[in-house]
C-alpha positions in Angstrom: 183.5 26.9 -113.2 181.6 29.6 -112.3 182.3 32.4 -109.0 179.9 30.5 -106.6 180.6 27.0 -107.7 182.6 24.8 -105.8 184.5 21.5 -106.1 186.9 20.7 -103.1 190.9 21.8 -104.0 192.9 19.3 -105.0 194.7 16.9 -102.9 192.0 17.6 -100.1 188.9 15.9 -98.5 185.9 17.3 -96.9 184.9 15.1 -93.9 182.5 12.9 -94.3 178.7 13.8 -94.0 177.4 14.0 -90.2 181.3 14.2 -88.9 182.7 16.3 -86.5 186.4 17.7 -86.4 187.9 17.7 -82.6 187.5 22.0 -83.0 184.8 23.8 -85.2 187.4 25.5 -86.5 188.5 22.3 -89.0 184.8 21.0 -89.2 184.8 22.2 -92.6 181.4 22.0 -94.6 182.0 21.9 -98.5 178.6 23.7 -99.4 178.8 26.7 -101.1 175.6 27.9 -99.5 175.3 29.9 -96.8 172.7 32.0 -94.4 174.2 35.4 -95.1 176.1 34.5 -98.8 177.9 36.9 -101.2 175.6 35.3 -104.1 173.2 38.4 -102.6 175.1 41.1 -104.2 175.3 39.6 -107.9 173.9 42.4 -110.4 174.1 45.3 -107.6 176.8 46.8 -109.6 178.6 45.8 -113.3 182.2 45.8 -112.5 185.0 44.5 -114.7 186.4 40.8 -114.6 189.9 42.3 -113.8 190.2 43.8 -110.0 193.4 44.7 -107.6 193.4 44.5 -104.1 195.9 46.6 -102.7 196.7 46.9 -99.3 198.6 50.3 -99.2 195.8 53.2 -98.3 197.4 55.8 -99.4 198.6 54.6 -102.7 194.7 53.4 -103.5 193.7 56.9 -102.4 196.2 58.8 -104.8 195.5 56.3 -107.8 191.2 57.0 -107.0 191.5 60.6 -106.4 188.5 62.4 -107.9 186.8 59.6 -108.6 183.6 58.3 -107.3 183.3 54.8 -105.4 181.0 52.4 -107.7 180.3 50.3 -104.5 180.9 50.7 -101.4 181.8 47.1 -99.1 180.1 48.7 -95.7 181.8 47.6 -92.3 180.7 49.0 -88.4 183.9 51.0 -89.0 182.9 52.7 -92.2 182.5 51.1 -95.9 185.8 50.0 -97.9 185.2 51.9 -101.5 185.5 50.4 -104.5 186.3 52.1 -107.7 186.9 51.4 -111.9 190.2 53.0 -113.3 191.6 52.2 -116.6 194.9 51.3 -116.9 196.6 51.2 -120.4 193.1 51.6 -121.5 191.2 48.6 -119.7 189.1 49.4 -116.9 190.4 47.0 -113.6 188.3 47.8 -110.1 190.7 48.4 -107.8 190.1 48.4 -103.9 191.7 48.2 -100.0 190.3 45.3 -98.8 191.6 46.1 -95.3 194.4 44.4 -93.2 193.1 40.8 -91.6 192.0 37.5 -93.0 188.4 38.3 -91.9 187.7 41.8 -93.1 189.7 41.0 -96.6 188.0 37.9 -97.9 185.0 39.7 -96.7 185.9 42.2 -99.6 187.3 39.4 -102.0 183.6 37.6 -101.6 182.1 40.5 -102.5 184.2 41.3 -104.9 183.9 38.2 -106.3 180.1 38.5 -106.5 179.8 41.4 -108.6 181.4 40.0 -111.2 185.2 39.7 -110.6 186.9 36.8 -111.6 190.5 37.3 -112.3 192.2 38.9 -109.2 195.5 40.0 -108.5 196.6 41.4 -104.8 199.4 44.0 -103.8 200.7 44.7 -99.9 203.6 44.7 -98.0 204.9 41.7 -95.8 207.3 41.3 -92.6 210.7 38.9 -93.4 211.3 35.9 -91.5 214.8 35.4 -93.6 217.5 38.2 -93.5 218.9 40.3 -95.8 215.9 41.1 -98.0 215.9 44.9 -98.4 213.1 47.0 -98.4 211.1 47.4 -101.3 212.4 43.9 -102.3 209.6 42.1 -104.2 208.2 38.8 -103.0 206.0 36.3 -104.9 204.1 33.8 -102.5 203.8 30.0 -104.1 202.1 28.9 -101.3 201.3 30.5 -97.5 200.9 28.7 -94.6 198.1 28.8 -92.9 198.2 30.4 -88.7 194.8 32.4 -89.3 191.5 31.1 -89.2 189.2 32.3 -92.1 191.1 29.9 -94.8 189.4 26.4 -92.7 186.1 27.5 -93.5 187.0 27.5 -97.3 189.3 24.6 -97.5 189.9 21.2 -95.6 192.4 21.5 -92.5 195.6 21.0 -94.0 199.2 23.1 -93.3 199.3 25.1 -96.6 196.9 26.5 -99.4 198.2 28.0 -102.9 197.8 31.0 -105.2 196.2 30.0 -108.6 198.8 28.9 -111.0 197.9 31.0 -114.0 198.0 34.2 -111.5 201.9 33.4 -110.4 202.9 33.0 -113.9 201.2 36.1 -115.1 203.2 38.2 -112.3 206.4 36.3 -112.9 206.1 37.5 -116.2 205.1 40.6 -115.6 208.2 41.2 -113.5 210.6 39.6 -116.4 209.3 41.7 -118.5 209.9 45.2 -116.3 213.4 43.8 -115.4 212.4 43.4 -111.8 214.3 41.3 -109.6 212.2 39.4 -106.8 212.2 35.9 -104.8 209.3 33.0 -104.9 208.4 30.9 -102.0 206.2 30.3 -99.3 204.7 33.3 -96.7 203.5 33.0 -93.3 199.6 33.9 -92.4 199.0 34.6 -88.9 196.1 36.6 -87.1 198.4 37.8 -84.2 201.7 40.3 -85.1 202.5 40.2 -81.3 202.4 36.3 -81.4 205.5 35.8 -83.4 207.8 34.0 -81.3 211.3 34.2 -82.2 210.7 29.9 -82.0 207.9 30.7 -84.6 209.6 32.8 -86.9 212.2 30.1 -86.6 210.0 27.0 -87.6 207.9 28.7 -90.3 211.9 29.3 -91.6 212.6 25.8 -91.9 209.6 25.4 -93.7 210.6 28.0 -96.2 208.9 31.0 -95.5 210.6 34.1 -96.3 207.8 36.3 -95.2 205.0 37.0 -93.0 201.8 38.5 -92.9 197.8 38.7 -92.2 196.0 37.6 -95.4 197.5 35.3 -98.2 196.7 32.0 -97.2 192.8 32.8 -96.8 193.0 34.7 -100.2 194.0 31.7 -101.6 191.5 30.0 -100.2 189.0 32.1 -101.0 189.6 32.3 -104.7 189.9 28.7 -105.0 186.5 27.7 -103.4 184.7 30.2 -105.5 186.6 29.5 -109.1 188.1 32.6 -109.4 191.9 33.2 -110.5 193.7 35.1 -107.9 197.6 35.9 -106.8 199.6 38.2 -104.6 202.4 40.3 -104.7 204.3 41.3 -101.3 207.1 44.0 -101.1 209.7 42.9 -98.2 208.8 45.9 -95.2 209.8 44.8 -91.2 212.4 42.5 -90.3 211.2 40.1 -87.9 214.0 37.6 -88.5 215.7 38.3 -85.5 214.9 38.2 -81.6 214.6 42.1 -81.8 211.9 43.8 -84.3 213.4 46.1 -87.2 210.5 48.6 -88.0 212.6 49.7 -91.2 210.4 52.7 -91.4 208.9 49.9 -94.3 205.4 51.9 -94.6 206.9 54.9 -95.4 208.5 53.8 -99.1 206.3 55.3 -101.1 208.2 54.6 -104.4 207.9 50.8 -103.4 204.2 50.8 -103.0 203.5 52.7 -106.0 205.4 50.5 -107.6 204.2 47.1 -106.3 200.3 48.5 -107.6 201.8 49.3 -111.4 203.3 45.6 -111.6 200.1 44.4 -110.0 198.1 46.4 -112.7 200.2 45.0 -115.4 199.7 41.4 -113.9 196.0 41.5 -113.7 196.1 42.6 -117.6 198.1 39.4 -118.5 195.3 37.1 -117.3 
């Protein structure tokens, strides 16, 4: 399948033709086309089939120092650069897609688009279990969605999941570098000051060891348009108990540096 194609993910239905969810927000509509669609930037730019999303800022600006953007995603806020590096000698576009479901499957479309098929993400997540330390690497199997971009790309439904050949391509990236880490399920949510400590305790006992603002309409995304994409999260805030642990979690630069080499090597494994 093809990055614009679409067939409905598994174990999913669209609702019938002509029906009408209770909320727009689960009247999902299957077709791929749209007024304003990402097939408009096809051939604007030849990218490679290999890109990284990575969340950290300043690790993307380090890495892309002193080189020039090959497209630039442009927002009311200012454009969100994208740039080729090579990495053991393959060229991978690597990008910040910005921090929100909206604003990053915005990127991933257009990523997507231009030519980029086989994705793999990078960024930094709160913890809903204890005793994760900082730095600790996360892979999400499946993220639960509490954000709204994911039900216009999939069917209503409580969770959406990373493409399969993506996970096994990080989990072997990490065997290989001797890296320890945890699988299981994250937490999506549009609202950081909306996580109740009743919340936080529910999407627990559904087996969430993280939270944060982007995986489950990533997934989404990647799966209505065909393309292969996965995520790597580094455990940052503790929001496991009734009072917020800031963990200075954006200041471990070693971490994110880190978390973007295993993503790199990742990306080359698919």
């Amino acid at each position: 399948m093809t990055p614009g194609e679409h067939t409905a993910p598994p174990g999913t239905r669209a609702e019938p033709p002509g029906q009408h969810a209770a909320t727009p927000l689960h009247e999902f509509d299957p077709s791929p086309i749209a007024v304003i669609d990402p097939t408009r930037y096809r051939g604007k730019v030849a990218v490679p089939e290999r890109a990284i999303l990575c969340w950290f800022g300043d690790v993307v600006r380090a890495r892309t120092a002193g080189l020039q953007p090959v497209f630039n995603v442009d927002f009311e806020h200012g454009p969100h650069p994208m740039f080729i590096i090579e990495h053991l000698g393959e060229p991978i576009l690597l990008f910040n897609p910005g921090v929100g479901a909206p604003i990053a499957v915005n990127c991933l479309e257009v990523a997507i688009a231009l030519g980029a098929t086989k994705l793999i993400g990078c960024g930094g997540a709160g913890i809903v279990v204890p005793h994760f330390d900082v730095g600790h690497v996360i892979v999400p199997t499946g993220a639960i969605r509490d954000e709204g971009t994911s039900y216009h790309y999939a069917p209503a439904g409580a969770e959406v999941l990373p493409h399969a050949d993506a996970v096994a391509a990080i989990d072997a990236e990490l065997i290989a570098g001797g890296v320890p880490h945890d699988r299981g399920l994250t937490w999506t949510t549009d609202a950081i000051f909306r996580e109740t400590p009743a919340r936080v305790a529910r999407r627990r006992e559904q087996g969430c060891l993280t939270v944060e603002m982007e995986a489950s309409a990533m997934f989404a995304v990647a799966m209505f348009r065909g393309a292969t994409y996965g995520q790597l999260l580094y455990a940052g805030d503790d929001v496991s108990a009734e009072e917020w642990d800031h963990r200075q979690w954006d200041g471990q630069i070693s971490a994110r540096e880190r978390l973007l080499e295993l993503a790199l090597g990742a990306v080359l494994r698919l």
